[in-house]
LOPA-596804 format. One record per atom (N, C-alpha, C, O): residue number from 0; atom name; x, z, y. Coordinates in Angstrom, 3 decimals. Layout:
% LOPA-596804
+-----+------+----------+----------+----------+
:   n : atom :        X :        Z :        Y :
+-----+------+----------+----------+----------+
: NUM :   CA :        X :        Z :        Y :
...
+-----+------+----------+----------+----------+
% end
This chain:
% LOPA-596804
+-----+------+----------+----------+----------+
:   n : atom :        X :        Z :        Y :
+-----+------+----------+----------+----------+
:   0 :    N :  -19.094 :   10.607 :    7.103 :
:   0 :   CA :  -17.981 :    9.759 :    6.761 :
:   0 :    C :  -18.473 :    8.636 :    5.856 :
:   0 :    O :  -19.277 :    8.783 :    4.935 :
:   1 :    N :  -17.917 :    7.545 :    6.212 :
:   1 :   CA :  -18.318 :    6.159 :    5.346 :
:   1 :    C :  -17.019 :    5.882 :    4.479 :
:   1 :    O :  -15.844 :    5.883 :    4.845 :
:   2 :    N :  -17.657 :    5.603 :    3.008 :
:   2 :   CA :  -16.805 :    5.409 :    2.002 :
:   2 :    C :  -16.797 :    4.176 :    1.699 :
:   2 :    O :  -17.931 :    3.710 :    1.811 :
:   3 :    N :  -15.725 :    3.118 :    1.228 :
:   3 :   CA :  -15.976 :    2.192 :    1.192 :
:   3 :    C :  -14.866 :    1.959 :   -0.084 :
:   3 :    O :  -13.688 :    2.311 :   -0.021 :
:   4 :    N :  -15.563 :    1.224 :   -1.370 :
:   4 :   CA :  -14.771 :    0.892 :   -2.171 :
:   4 :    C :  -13.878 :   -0.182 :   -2.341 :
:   4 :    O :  -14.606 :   -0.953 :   -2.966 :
:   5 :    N :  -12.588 :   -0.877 :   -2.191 :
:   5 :   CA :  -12.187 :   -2.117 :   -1.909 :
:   5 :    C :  -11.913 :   -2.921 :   -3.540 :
:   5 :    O :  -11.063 :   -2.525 :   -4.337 :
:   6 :    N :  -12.762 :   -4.005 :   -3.759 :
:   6 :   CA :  -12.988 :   -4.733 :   -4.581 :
:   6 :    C :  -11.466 :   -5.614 :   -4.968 :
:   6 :    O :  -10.497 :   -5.475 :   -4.222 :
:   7 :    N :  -11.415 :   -6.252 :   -5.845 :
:   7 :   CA :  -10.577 :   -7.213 :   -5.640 :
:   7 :    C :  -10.035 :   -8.565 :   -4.855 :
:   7 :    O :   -8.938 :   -9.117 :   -4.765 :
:   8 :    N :  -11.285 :   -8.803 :   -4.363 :
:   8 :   CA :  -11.604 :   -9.739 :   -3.733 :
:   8 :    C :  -11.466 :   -9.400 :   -2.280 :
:   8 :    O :  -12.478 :   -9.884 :   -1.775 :
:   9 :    N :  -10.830 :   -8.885 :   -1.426 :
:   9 :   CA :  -10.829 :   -8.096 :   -0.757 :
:   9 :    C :   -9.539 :   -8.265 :   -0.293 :
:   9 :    O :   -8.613 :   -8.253 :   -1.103 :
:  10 :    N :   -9.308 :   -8.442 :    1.056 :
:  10 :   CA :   -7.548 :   -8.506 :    1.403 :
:  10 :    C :   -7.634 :   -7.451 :    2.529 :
:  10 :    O :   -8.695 :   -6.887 :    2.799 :
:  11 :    N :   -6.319 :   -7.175 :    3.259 :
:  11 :   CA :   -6.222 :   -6.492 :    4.335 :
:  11 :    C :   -4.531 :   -6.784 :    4.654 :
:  11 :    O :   -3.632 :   -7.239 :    3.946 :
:  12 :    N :   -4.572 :   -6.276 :    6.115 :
:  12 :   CA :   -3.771 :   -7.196 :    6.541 :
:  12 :    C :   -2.322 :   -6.188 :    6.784 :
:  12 :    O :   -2.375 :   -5.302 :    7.637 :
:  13 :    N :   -1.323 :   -6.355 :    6.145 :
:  13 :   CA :    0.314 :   -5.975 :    5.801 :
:  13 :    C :    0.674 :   -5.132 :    7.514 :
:  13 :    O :    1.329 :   -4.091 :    7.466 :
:  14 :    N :    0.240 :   -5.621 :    8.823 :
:  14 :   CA :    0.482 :   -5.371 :    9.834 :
:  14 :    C :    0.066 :   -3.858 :   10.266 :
:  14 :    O :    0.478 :   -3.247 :   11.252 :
:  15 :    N :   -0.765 :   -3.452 :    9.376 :
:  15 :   CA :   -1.174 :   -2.201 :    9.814 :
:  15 :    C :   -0.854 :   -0.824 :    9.165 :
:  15 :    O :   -1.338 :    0.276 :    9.435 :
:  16 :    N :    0.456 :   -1.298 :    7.874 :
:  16 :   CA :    0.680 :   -0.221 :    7.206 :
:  16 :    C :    2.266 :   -0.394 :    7.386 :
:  16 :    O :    2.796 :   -1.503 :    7.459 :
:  17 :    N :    3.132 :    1.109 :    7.466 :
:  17 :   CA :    4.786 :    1.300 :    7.688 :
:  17 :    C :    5.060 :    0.629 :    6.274 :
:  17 :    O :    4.419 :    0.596 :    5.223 :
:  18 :    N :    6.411 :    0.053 :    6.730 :
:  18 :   CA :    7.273 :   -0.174 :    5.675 :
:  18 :    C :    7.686 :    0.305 :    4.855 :
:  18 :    O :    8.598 :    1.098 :    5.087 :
:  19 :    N :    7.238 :    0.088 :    3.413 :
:  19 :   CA :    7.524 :    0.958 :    1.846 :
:  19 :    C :    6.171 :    1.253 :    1.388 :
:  19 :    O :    5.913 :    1.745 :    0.289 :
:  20 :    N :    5.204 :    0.889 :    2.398 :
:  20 :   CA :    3.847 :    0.829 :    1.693 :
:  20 :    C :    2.637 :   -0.088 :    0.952 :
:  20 :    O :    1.436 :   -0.149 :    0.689 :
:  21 :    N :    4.084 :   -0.819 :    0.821 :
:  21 :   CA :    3.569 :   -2.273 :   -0.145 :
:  21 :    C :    4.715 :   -2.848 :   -1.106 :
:  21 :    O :    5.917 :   -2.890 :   -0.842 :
:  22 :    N :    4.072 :   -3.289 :   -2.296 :
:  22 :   CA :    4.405 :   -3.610 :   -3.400 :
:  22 :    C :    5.050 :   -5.218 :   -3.267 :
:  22 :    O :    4.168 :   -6.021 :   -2.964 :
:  23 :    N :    6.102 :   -5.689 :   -3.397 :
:  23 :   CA :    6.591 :   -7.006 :   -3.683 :
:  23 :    C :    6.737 :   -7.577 :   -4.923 :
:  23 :    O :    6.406 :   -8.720 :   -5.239 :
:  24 :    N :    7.320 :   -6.612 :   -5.715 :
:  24 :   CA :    7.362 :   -6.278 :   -6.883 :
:  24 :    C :    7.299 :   -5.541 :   -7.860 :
:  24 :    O :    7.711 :   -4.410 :   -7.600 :
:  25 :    N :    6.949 :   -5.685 :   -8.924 :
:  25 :   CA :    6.518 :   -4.994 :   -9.874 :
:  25 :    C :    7.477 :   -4.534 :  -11.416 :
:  25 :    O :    7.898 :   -5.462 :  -12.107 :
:  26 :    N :    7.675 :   -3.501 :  -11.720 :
:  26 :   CA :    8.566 :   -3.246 :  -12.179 :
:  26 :    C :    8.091 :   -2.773 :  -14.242 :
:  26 :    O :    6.997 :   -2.255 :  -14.466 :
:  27 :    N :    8.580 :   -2.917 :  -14.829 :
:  27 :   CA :    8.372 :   -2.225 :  -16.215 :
:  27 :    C :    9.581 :   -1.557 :  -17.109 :
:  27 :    O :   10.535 :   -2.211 :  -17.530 :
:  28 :    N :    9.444 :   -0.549 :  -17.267 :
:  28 :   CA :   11.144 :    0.067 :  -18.456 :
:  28 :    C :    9.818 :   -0.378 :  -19.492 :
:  28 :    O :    8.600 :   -0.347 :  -19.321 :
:  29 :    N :   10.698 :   -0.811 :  -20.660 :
:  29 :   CA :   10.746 :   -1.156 :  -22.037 :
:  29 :    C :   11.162 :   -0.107 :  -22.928 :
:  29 :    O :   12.016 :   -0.565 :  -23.686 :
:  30 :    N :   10.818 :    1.650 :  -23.267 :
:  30 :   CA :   11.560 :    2.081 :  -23.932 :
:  30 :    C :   12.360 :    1.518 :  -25.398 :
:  30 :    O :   13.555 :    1.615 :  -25.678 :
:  31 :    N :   11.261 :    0.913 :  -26.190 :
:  31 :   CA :   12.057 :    0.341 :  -27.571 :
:  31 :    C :   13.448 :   -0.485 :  -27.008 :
:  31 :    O :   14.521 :   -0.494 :  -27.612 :
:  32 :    N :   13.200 :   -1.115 :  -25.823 :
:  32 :   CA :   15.041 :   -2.090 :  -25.654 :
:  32 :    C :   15.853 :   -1.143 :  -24.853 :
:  32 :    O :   17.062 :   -0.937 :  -24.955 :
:  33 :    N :   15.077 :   -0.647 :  -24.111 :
:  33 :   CA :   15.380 :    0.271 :  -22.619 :
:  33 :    C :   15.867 :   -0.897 :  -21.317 :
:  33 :    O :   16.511 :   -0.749 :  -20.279 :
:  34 :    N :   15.456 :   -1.635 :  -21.720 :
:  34 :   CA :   15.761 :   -2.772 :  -20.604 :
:  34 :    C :   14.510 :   -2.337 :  -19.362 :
:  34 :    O :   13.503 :   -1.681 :  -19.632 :
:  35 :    N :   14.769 :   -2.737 :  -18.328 :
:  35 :   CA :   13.809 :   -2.723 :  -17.050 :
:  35 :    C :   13.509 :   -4.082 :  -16.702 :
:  35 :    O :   14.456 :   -4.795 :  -16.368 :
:  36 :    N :   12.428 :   -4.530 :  -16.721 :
:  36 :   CA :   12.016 :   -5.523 :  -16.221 :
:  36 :    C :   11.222 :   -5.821 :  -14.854 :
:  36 :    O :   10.401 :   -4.929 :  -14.640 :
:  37 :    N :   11.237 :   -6.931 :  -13.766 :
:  37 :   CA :   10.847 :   -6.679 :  -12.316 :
:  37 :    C :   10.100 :   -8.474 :  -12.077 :
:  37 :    O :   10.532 :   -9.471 :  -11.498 :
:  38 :    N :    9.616 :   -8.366 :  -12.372 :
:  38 :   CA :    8.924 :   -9.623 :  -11.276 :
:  38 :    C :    8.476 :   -9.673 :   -9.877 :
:  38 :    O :    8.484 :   -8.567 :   -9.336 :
:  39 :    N :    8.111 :  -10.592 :   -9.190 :
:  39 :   CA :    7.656 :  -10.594 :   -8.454 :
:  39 :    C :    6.048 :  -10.755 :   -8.582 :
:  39 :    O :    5.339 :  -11.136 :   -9.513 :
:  40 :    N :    5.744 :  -10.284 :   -7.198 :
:  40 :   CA :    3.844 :  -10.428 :   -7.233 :
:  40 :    C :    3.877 :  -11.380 :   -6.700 :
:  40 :    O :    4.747 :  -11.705 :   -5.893 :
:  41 :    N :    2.377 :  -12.417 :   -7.237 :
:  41 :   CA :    2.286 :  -13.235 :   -6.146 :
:  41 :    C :    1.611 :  -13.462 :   -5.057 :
:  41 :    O :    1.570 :  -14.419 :   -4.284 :
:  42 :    N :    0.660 :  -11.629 :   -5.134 :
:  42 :   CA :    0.148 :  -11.086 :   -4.048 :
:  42 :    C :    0.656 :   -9.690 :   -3.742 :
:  42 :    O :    0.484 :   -8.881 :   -4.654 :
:  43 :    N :    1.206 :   -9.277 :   -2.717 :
:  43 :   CA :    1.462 :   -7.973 :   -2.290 :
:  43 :    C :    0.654 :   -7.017 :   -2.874 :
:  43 :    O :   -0.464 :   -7.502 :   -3.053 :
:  44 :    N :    0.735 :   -5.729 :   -3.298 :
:  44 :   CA :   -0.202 :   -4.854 :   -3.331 :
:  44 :    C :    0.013 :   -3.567 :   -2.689 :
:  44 :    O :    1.135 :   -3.061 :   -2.700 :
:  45 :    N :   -0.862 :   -3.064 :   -2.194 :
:  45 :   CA :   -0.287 :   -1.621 :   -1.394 :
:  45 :    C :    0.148 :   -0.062 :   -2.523 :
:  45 :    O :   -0.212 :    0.109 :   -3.687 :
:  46 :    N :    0.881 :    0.728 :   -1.787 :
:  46 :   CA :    1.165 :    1.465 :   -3.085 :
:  46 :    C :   -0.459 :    2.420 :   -2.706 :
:  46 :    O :   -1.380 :    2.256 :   -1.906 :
:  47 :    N :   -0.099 :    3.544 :   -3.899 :
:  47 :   CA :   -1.211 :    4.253 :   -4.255 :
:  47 :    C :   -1.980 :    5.293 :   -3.294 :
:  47 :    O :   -3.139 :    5.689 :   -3.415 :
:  48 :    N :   -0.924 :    5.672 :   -2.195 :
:  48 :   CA :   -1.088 :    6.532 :   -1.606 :
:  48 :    C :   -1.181 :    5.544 :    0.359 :
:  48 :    O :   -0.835 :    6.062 :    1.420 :
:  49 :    N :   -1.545 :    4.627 :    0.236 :
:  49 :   CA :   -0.959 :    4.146 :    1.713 :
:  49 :    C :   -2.298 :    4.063 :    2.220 :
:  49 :    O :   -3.388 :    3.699 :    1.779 :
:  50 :    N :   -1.738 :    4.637 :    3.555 :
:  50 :   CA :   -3.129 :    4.637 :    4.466 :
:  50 :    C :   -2.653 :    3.655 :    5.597 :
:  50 :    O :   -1.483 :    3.695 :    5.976 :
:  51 :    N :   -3.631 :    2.701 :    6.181 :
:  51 :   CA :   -3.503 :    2.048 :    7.295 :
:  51 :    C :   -3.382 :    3.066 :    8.383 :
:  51 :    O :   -4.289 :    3.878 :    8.565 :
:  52 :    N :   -1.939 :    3.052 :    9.356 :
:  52 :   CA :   -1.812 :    4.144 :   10.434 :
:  52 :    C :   -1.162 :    3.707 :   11.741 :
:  52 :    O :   -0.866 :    4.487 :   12.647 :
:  53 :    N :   -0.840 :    1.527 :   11.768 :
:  53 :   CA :   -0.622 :    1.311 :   13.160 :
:  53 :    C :   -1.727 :   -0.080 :   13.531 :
:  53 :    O :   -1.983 :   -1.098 :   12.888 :
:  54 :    N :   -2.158 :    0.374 :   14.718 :
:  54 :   CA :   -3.291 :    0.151 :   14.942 :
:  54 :    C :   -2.951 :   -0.785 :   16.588 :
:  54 :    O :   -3.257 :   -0.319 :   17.686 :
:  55 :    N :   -2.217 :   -2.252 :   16.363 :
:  55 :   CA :   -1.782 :   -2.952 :   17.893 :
:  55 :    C :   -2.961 :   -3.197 :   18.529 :
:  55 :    O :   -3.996 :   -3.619 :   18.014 :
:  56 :    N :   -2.724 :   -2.860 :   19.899 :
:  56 :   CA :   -4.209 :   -3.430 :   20.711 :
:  56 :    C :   -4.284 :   -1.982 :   20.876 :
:  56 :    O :   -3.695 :   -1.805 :   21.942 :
:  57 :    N :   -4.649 :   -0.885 :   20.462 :
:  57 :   CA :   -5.733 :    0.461 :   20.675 :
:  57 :    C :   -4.780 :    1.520 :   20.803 :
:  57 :    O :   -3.692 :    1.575 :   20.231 :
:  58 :    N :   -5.224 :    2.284 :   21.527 :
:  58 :   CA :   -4.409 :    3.547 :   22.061 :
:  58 :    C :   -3.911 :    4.262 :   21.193 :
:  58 :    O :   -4.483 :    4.446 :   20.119 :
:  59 :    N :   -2.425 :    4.950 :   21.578 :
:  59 :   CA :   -1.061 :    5.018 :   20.768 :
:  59 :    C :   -1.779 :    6.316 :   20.213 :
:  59 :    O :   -0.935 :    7.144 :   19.869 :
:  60 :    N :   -3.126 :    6.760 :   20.015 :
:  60 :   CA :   -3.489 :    8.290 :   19.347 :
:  60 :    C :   -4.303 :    7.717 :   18.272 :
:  60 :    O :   -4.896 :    8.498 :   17.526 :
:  61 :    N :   -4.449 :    5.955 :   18.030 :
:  61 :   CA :   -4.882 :    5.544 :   17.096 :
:  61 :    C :   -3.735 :    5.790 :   15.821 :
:  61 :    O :   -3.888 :    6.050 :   14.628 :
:  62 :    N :   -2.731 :    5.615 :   16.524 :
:  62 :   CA :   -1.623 :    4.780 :   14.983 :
:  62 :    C :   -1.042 :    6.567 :   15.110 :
:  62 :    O :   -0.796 :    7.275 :   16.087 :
:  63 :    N :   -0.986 :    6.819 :   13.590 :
:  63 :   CA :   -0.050 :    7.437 :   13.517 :
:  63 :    C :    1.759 :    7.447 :   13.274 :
:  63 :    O :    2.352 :    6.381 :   13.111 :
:  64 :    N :    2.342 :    8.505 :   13.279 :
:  64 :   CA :    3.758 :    9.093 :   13.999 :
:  64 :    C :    4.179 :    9.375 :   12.468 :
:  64 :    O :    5.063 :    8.973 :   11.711 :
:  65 :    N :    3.379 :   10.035 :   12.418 :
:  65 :   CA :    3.829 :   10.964 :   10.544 :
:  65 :    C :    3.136 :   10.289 :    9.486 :
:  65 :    O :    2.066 :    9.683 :    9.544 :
:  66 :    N :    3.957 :   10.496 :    8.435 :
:  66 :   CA :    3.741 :   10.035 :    7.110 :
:  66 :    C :    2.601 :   10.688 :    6.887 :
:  66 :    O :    2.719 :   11.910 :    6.974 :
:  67 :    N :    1.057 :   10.111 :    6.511 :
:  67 :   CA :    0.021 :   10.744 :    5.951 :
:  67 :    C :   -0.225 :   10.105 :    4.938 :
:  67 :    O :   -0.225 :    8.875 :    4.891 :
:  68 :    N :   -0.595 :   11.269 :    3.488 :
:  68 :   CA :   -0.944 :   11.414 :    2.642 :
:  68 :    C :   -2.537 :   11.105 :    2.048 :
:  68 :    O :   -3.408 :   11.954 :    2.235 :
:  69 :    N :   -2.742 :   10.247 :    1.561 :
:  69 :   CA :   -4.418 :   10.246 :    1.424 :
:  69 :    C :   -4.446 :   11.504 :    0.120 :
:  69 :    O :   -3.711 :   11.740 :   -0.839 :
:  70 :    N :   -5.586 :   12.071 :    0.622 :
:  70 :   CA :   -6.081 :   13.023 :   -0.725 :
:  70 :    C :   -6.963 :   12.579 :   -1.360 :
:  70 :    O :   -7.709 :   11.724 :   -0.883 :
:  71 :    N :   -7.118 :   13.122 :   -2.786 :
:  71 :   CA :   -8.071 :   12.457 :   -3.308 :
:  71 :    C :   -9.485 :   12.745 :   -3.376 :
:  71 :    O :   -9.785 :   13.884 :   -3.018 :
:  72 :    N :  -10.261 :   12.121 :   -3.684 :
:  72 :   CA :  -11.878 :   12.409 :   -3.086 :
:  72 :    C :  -12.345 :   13.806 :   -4.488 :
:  72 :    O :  -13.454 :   14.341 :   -4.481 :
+-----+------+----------+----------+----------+
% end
């Protein structure tokens, strides 16, 4: 298996991961006010757990059906 670390510098492309597996915005609670605060990104980021699982062009046993979980190394 090839491991590959993704740098910052580094993009990948929104088309290949289900919807809810990317970040638009970014959120903070404030306990001292208790206010919540939300900006926007001005780059997407993927959440923590998202694996690339649809795969257009390549046979439908490429993309997955079910929600998969990355584990951790």
């Amino acid at each position: 298996m090839v491991r590959c670390i993704l740098r910052y510098h580094y993009a990948v492309c929104e088309r290949h991961f289900k919807d809810g597996e990317e970040l638009y915005r970014i959120t903070f609670y404030n306990e001292s006010t208790g206010e919540t605060l939300s900006a926007p990104l001005k780059t997407p980021r993927l959440k923590e757990n998202a694996v690339p699982s649809i795969f257009l062009g390549c046979p439908t046993y490429f993309s997955s059906s079910t929600s998969s979980i990355r584990e951790s190394p």
